[in-house]
N, C-alpha and C positions, 0 to 999 in steps of 0.2 A: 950522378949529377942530380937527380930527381930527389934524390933521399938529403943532399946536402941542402937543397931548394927546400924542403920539407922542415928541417929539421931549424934552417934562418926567418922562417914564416913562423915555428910554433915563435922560437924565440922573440923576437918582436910582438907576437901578438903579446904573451908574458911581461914584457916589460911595461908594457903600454895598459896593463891590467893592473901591476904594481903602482903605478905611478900617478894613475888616475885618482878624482875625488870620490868618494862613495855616496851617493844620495840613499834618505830615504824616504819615502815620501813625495819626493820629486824628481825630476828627471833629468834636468840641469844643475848637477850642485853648484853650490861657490868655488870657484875656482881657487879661493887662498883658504879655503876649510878641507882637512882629510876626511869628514865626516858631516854631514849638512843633513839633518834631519825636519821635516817640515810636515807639522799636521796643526789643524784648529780644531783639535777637539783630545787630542791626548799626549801626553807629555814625557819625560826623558825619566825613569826611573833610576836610580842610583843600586849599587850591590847592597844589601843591607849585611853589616856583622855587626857583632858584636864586641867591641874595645876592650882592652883590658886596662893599660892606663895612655896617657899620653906620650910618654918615652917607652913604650915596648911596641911593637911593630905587630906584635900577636893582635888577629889570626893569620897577618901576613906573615912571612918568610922572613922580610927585610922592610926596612925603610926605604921608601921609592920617591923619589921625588916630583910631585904634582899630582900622586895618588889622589883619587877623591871618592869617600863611602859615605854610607848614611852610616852611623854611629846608635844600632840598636840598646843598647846596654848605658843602664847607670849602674859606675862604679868607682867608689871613694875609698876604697882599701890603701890604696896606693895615694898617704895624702896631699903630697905635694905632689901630681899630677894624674889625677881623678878626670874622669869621663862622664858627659852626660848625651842624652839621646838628642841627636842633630849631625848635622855635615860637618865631615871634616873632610880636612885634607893636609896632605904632608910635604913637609921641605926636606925631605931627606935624612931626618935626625930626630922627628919626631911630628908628632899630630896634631894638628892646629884646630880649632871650632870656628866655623865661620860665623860671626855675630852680624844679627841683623838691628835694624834698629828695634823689632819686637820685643830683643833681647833686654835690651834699656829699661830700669825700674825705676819709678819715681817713688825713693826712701821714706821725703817729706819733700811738701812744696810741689811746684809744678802749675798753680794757679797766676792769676795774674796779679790779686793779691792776699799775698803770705804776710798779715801784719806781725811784726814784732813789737811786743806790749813797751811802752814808755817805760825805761827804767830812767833812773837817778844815781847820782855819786857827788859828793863833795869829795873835791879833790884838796889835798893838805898841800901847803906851799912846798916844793922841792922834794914831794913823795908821791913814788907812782903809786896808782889805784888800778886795780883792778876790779872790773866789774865781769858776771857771769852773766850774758842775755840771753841767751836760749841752751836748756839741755836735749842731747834729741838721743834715742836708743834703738839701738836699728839690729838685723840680725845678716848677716850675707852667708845665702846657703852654700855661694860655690867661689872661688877665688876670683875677686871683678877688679876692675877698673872704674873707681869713685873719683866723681867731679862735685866738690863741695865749693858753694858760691851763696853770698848774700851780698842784702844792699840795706842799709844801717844808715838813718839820718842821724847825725849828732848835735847835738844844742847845746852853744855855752853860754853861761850865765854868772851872775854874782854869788860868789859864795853864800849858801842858805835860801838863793831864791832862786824859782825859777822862770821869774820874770825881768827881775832888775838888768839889766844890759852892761855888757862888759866895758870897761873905761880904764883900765891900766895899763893898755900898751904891750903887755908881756904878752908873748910866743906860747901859745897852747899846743901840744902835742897828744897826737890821739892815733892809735894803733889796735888793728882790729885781726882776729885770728881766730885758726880752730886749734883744741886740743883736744885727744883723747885722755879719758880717764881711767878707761877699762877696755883691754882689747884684748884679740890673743898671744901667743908668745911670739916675742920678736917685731911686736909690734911700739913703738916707744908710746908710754904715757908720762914722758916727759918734757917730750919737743914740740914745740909748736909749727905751724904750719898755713899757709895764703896769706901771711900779711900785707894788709894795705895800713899806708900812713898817711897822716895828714896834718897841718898844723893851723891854726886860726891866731888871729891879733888884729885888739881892736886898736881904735884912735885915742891918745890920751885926752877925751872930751868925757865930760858929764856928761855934755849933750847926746851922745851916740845912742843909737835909738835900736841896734840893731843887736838881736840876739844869738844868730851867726846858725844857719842851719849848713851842712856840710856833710855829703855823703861821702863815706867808704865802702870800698866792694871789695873782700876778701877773698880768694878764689884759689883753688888749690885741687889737683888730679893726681890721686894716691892708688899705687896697684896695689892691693890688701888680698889677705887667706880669708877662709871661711870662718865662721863664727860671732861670738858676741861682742856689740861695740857701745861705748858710751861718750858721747860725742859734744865737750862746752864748745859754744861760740864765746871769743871773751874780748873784752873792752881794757882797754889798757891806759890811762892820759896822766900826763907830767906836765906841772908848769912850773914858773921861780914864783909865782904867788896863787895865793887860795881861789879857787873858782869851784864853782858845781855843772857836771856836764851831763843831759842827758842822751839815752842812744834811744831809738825809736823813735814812735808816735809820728812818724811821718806819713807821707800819704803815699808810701811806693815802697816801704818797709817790707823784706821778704828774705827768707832763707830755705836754701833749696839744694839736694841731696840725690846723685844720680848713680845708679849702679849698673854697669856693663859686663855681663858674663865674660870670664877669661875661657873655661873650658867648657 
């Protein structure tokens, strides 16, 4: 009877050893944490390996889902899923990088004011123009997530000037966007992309006095590969009669280019 007595006391004590929180550092952990570690002065080290890419699991076994390592090794062999030195962690099928905001690159822009120089266009009656107002050339070391965004005042005016004030009544249309020209494969340098539209019409009066400022804000978030990019912002406007339209020269003019590491 003594030895059954013996043998109900280890077991209880066991279970009550499994079940508990572990502190360290402290003596009370949180009761809804398995693991509660507390110091002010030194902090939770991670395993350090080395990666090989983001879909092989090596130096692990397997893919585990919530794994979390520091990620000692840069390596781009493997090019669509390249490794660089930082945290990751995994959802079971492969390796993710946790991006901070430190991660965030401002390409171009980033000030509060990024002017875009005054450009011009006469527009031909019933023919779109386009106009090119900023080229920008950027390089991206590792596959990110690009947020391209401007803000483009526009002025219309009388055909040849650009003072005279509009008086014809017609629907001006103006469409603002990015295109690449040069990027790497798989990339289109033939589609456009953030467009914003917009359209102005004045009062059939001489009298109108008014030259028509009008912003657009183009904006657009592209997941892109590594390499080289050559980047127009372009200006686009159609009306049923001749007018001159300028983009810029306003007082809040800016274009701005943000790049967020994938891996």
């Amino acid at each position: 009877m003594k030895k059954k007595n013996c043998v109900v006391g280890f077991l209880l004590v066991g279970f009550s050893l499994v079940t508990a929180q572990v502190g360290i550092g402290i003596s009370s952990p949180n009761t809804n944490a398995a693991l509660d570690i507390t110091s002010t002065n030194k902090g939770l080290l991670l395993p350090r390996v080395a990666l090989v890419s983001t879909n092989s699991a090596s130096p692990l076994s397997a893919h585990v889902a919530g794994m979390t390592v520091y990620n000692t090794a840069t390596n781009t062999s493997v090019a669509a899923s390249p490794v660089y030195p930082g945290e990751y962690y995994n959802d079971g099928t492969q390796w993710l990088r946790k991006s901070t905001w430190n991660d965030a690159r401002m390409i171009t822009g980033g000030g509060i004011n990024d002017a875009i120089s005054l450009t011009t266009a006469d527009v031909v009656a019933e023919t779109a123009s386009t106009t090119i107002l900023s080229t920008i050339s950027f390089t991206l070391d590792r596959p990110s997530t690009v947020e391209f965004s401007a803000d483009v005042s526009t002025r219309y005016t009388a055909s040849g000037s650009n003072t005279t004030p509009l008086s014809d009544g017609a629907v001006k249309l103006c469409t603002l966007n990015f295109q690449f020209t040069t990027a790497p494969a798989g990339v289109s340098t033939t589609a456009f992309f953030g467009d914003h539209s917009a359209s102005y019409t004045t009062a059939l009066s001489a009298a109108a006095t008014a030259t028509g400022d009008v912003y657009l804000n183009p904006y657009g978030v592209v997941t892109l590969p590594a390499g080289s990019y050559v980047l127009n912002l372009r200006g686009t406007a159609l009306s049923g009669t001749a007018f001159r339209i300028g983009y810029g020269g306003g007082t809040h003019d800016m274009i701005q280019i943000r790049a967020t590491p994938l891996q």
